[in-house]
N, C-alpha and C positions, 0 to 999 in steps of 0.2 A: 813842594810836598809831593805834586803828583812825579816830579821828575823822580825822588828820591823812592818811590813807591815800585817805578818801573826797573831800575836799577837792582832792587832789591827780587825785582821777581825776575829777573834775568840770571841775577847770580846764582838762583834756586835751579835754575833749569839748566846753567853748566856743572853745577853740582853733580845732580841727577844722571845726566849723560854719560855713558859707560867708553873706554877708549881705544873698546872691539869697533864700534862703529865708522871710525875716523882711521883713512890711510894715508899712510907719512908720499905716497905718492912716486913718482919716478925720478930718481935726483941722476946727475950726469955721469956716467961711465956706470950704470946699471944694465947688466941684460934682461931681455924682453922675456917673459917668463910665455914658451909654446906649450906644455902643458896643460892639460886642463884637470879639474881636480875631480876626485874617482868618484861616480856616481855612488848614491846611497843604496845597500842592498834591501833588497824587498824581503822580506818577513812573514807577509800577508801570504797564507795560503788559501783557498776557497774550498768548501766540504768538499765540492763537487770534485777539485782535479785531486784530492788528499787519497777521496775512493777510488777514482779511476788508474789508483795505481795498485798493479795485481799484486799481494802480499805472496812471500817466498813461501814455497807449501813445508810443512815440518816435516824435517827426518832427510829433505832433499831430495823428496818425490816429486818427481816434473806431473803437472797439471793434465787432467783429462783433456778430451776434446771439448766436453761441455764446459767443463770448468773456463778454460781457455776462451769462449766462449759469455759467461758470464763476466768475466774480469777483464775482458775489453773494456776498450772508452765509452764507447756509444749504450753500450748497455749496462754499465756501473756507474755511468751520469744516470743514464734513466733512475735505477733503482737509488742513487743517491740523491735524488730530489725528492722523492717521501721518505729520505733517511734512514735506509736503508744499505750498509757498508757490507755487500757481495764480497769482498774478498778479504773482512774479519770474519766473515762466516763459513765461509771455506777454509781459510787459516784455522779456524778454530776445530771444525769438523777434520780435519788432518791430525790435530796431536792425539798421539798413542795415548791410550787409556791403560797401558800398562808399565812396570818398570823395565826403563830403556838400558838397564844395565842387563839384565837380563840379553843373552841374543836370539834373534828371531830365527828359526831353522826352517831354511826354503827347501824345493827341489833344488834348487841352483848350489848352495851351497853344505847341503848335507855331506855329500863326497870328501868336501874340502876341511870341513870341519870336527865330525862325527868319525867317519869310516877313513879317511886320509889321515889322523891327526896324528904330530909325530911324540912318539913316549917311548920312554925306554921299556924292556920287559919284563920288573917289576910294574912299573907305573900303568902300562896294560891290563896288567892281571889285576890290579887294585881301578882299574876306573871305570865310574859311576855314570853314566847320565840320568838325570832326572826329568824329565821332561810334561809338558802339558799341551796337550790337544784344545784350545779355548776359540768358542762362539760369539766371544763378545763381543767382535767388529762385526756380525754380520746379522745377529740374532738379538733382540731382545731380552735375552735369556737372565732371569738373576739367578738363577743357580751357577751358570759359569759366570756371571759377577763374583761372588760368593768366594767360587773355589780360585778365580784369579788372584783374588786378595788376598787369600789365605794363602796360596803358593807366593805371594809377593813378600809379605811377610815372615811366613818359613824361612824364605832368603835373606831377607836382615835381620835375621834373629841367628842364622848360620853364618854369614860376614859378624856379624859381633861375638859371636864365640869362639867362632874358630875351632870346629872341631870335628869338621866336613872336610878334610883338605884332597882328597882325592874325589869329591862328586864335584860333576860340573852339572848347570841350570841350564835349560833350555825351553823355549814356546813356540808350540807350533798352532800357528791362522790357519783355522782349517779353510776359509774361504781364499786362501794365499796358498794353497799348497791341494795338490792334486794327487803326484807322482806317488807319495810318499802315505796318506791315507788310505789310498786304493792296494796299495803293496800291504800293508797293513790290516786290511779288511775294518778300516774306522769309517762309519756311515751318519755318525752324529760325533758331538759332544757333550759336556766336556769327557775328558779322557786323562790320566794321568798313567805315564808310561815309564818304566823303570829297563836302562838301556845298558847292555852290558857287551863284553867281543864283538867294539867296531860294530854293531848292528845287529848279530848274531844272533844272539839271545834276549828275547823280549817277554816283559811282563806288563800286562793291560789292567788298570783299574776303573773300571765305572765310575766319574765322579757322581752321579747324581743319585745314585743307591745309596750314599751314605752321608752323613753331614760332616765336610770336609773345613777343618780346623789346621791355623797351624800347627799347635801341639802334636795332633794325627798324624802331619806331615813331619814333623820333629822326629817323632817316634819310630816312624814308618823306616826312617832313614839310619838316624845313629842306632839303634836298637836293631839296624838291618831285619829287619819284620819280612822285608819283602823275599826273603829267600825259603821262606814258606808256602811263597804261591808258585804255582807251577808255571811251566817257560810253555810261550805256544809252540808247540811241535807238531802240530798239522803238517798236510801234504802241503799245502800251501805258504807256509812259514819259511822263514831263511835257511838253505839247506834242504827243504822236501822235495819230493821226484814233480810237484806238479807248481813249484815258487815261479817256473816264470812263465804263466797265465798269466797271473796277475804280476806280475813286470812286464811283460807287453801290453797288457790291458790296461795297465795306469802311465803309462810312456803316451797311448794312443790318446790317453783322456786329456791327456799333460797337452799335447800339441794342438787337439780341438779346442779346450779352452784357452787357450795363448791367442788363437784366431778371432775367436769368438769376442774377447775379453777384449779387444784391440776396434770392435766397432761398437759404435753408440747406442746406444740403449734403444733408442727411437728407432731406428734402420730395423734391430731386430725384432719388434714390436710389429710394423709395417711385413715383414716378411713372414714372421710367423701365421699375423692371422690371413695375408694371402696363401699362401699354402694351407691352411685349415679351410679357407674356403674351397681350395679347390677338392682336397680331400672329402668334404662335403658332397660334393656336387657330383660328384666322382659314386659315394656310397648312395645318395639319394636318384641316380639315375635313372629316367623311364625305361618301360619295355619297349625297343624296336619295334618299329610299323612291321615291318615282317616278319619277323616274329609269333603278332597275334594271327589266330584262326581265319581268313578271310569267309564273308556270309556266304557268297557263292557256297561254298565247300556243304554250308550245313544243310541248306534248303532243299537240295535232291533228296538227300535223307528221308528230312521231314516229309516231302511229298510223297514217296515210295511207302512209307509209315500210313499216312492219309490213305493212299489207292487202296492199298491192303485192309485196311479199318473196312472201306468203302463197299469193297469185293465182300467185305465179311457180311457186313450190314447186306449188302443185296441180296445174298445168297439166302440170309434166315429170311428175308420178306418174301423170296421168289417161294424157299418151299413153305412158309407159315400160309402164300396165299395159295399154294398149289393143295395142301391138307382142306383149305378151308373150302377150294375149290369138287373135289374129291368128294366129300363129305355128303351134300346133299343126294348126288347122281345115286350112291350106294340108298340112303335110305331112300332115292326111288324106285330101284328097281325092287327091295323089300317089298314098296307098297305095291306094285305091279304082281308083284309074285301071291299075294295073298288075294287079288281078283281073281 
């Protein structure tokens, strides 16, 4: 009974037994197997090394100094140990808050695109730029929020109808663009700008004088509205005897901020307020030792002043005692005279 017991619990456990486990071995005229079989790939990534890698900035803008800087190893592990991901937040602070179909119109590229751009002489005489001067990346501003949206819109509402075929869209940062403001005489925004002969003729609208709607901008445009406002033809405008002041003035501005713009924040922080110190110290300066009056100088003065008082004083005592002196003799000789 117990034999047949154990039998039966044996059989259970070759049952069981799978026949991955068991290898048929090495039989004769087999080769040796020198390979070894591929390690398992790891999968596991840890927060830490996931942040320490600097994310691609959008649009294909290479990385500040600081930037570069944050999204190092050393200090995007620091910041990724209270979970905080540096370089989704820097990715994130990079995407354009506006529509990228749209093109961005720099110094750099104005020439190439506006004023260079090749058309026959119809297509010339018929072409439109639209443009906008927006604060949005540098400003707080919801009014150029506002009128962003509304120019964004205007443009898909003119791709879906198709009835714009000669105006081209354009956006100009004013904090991206120097040359071309300053040439301009634009000192804020927003601005919306209607561009005509390669650069020639321009028309300037204040956006924030008026509540600036697609429809507005619909109107402005196929309804050609804008050939009611008058072209700037200043001395200073495209064409006037005094335009390149300011084309040498905004060239000169264009080169100092390129310089400027190329060092850290901190550096120019640190230099400013040493130079306002010195400046400082410069306008609060004492008066030279020799400069002031030396006492020597006063006190002759004064004592010459003194003698002179002195001499005055004596002289009224000499004659007040000389009168008083006088005085008697005279009534004695009266009284003598009447003996």
């Amino acid at each position: 009974m117990k034999l047949a017991g154990i039998l039966f619990t044996s059989l259970l456990c070759a049952a069981s037994a799978h026949a991955q486990y068991f290898s048929a071995g090495w039989t004769p005229g087999q080769k040796v197997a020198d390979e070894q079989p591929p390690e398992p790939a790891y999968t596991f990534e840890p927060a830490a090394q996931a942040a320490s890698r600097p994310a691609p900035a959008a649009g294909g803008k290479q990385l500040g100094f600081v930037d570069k800087i944050l999204t190092s190893g050393p200090v995007s592990s620091l910041f990724g140990k209270i979970g905080l991901n540096v370089s989704e937040v820097i990715a994130r602070g990079s995407v354009s808050p506006w529509d990228e179909r749209i093109p961005i119109i720099t110094d750099q590229n104005y020439e190439e695109i506006i004023v260079n751009e090749k058309l026959t002489p119809e297509e010339e005489k018929e072409r439109v730029w639209f443009l906008i001067v927006s604060v949005t990346s540098s400003q707080n501003s919801e009014i150029s929020k506002i009128v962003d949206k509304s120019f964004d819109d205007a443009y898909n509402e003119t791709l879906a109808a198709g009835d714009l075929p000669h105006v081209r869209w354009g956006r100009i940062d004013y904090m991206s663009v120097t040359y071309l403001t300053t040439k301009w005489g634009i000192w804020t925004g927003p601005y919306l700008i209607v561009l005509k002969d390669r650069g020639q003729t321009l028309r300037f609208y204040k956006a924030d004088r008026v509540r600036i709607s697609k429809e507005l901008i619909r109107e402005l445009l196929t309804e050609e509205l804008w050939r009611e406002t008058p072209v700037w033809n200043s001395n200073f405008a495209p064409g006037g005897k005094r335009e390149f002041v300011l084309h040498y003035y905004g060239i000169a501005l264009m080169y100092t901020f390129d310089v400027i713009n190329r060092v850290p924040r901190f550096v120019l922080m640190i230099a400013s307020g040493g130079i306002a110190s010195i400046v400082m110290r410069f306008l609060h300066k004492s008066t030279p030792q020799d400069a002031r009056p030396k006492p020597s100088e006063a006190v002759p003065k004064k004592t010459a002043d003194t003698d002179a008082g002195t001499a005055v004083s004596g002289g009224t005592t000499a004659v007040a005692s000389s009168t008083a002196t006088s005085s008697p003799k005279k009534g004695k000789q009266r009284k003598n005279g009447k003996k």
